[in-house]
C-alpha positions as CSV (number, residue, x, y, z in Angstrom):
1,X,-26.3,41.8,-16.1
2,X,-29.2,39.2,-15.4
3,X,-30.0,39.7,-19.2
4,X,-26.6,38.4,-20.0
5,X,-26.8,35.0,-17.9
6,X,-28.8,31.9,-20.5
7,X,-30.5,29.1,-19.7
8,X,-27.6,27.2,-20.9
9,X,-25.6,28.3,-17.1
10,X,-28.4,27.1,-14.7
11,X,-30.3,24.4,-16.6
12,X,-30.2,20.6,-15.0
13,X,-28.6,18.6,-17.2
14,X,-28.9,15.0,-15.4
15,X,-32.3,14.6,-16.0
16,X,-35.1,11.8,-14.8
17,X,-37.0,10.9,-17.8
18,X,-39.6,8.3,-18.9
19,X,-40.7,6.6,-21.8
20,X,-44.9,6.3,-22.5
21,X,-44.6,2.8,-21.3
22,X,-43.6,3.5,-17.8
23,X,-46.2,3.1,-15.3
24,X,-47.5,5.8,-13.2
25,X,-46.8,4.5,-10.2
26,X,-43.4,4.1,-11.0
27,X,-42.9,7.6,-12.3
28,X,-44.4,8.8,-9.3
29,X,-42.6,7.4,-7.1
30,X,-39.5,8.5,-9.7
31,X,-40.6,12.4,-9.0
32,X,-41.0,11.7,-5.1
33,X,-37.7,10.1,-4.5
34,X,-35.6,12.9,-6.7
35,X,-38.1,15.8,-5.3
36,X,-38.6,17.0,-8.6
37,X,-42.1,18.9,-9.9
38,X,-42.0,16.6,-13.7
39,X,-39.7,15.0,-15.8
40,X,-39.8,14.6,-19.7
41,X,-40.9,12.0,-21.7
42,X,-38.9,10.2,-24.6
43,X,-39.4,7.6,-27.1
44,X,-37.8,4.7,-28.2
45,X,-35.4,6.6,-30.3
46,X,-34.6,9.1,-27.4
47,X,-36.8,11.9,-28.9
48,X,-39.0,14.3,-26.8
49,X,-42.3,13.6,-26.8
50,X,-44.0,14.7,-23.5
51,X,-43.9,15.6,-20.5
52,X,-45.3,13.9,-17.4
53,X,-45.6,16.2,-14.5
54,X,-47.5,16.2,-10.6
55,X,-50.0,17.7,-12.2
56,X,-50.7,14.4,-14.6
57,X,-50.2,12.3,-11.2
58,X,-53.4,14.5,-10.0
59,X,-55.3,13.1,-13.3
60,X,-54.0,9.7,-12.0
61,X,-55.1,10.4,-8.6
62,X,-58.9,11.4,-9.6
63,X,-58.5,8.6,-12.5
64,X,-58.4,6.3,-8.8
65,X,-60.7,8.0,-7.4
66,X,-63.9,8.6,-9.5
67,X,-63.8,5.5,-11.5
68,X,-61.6,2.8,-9.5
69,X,-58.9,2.7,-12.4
70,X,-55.5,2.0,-10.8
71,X,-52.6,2.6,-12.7
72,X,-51.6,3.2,-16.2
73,X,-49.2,4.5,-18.5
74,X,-47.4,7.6,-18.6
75,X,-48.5,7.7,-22.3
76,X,-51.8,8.4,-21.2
77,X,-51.3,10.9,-18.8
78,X,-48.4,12.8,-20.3
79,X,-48.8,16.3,-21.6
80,X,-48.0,16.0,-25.4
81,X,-48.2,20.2,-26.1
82,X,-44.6,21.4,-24.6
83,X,-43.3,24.8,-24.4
84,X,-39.4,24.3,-25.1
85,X,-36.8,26.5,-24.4
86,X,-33.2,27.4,-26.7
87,X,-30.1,26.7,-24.5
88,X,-29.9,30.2,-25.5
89,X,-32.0,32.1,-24.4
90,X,-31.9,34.6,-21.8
91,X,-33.1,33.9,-18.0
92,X,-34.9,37.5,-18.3
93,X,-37.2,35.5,-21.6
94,X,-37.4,32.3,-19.5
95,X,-38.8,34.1,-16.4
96,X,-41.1,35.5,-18.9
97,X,-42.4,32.6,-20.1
98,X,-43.1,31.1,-17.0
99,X,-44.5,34.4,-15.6
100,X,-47.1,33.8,-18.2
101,X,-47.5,30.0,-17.8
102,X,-48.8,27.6,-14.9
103,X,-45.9,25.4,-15.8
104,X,-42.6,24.4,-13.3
105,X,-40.0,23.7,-16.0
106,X,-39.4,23.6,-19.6
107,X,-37.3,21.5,-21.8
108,X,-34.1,22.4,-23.0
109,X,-33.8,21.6,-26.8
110,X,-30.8,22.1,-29.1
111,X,-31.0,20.9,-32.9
112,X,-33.9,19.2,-32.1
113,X,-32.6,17.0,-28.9
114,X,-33.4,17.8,-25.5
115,X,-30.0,18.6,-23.5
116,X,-31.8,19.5,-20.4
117,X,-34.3,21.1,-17.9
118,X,-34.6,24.7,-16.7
119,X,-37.0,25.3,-13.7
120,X,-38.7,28.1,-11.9
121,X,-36.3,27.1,-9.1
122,X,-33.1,27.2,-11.7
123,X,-34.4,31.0,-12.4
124,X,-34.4,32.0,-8.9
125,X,-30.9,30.7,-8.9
126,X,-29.7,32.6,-11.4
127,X,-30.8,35.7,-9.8
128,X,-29.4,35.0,-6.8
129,X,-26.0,34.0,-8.5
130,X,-25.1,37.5,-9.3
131,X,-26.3,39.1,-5.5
């Protein structure tokens, strides 16, 4: 039954994102106020190109800390190699995925534009939704 649910029923589909140009404060702040883990990164034409997570705002924080640079750019901080997801896919392959990664969500893509989010959170959800 749980093999039968896709990402496509639980994914998050109004979505925080930033461009490289926003600053890190701002995108922290961002992720604090909508208690979310990360938050994807688009360019000017609205195409995936990162993703800028708390573990970049850690990089940001020891940035501040070891050599007194405040700030930035998401662009510098953003992690560029991203793990997508298909819409598609199961929430069995999913769980799978992040069983083997230290990641808390993926991107969503479909023909090549990202659609949405799916968390460790939204997998837990989807369990639950059938118990």
């Amino acid at each position: 039954m749980l093999r039968n649910i896709t990402v496509r029923d639980h994914m998050a589909t109004n979505l925080v994102t930033f461009t490289p140009d926003t600053g890190v404060f701002d995108a922290i702040r961002q992720l604090l106020k909508h208690k979310i883990t990360g938050a994807p990164v688009l360019d000017e034409n609205g195409r995936l190109i990162g993703s800028f997570s708390e573990m970049d705002c850690i990089h940001v924080v020891l940035d501040a800390a070891y050599h007194e640079e405040m700030g930035g750019k998401v662009g510098e901080y953003m992690n560029k190699n991203l793990i997508t997801v298909s819409p598609d896919d199961s929430i069995i392959e999913v769980a799978e995925r992040f069983q083997k990664s230290l990641l808390r969500h993926f991107p969503v893509v479909e023909d090549g534009e990202l659609i949405g989010l799916i968390s460790r959170v939204d997998v837990l959800r989807a369990l639950v939704s059938i118990y």
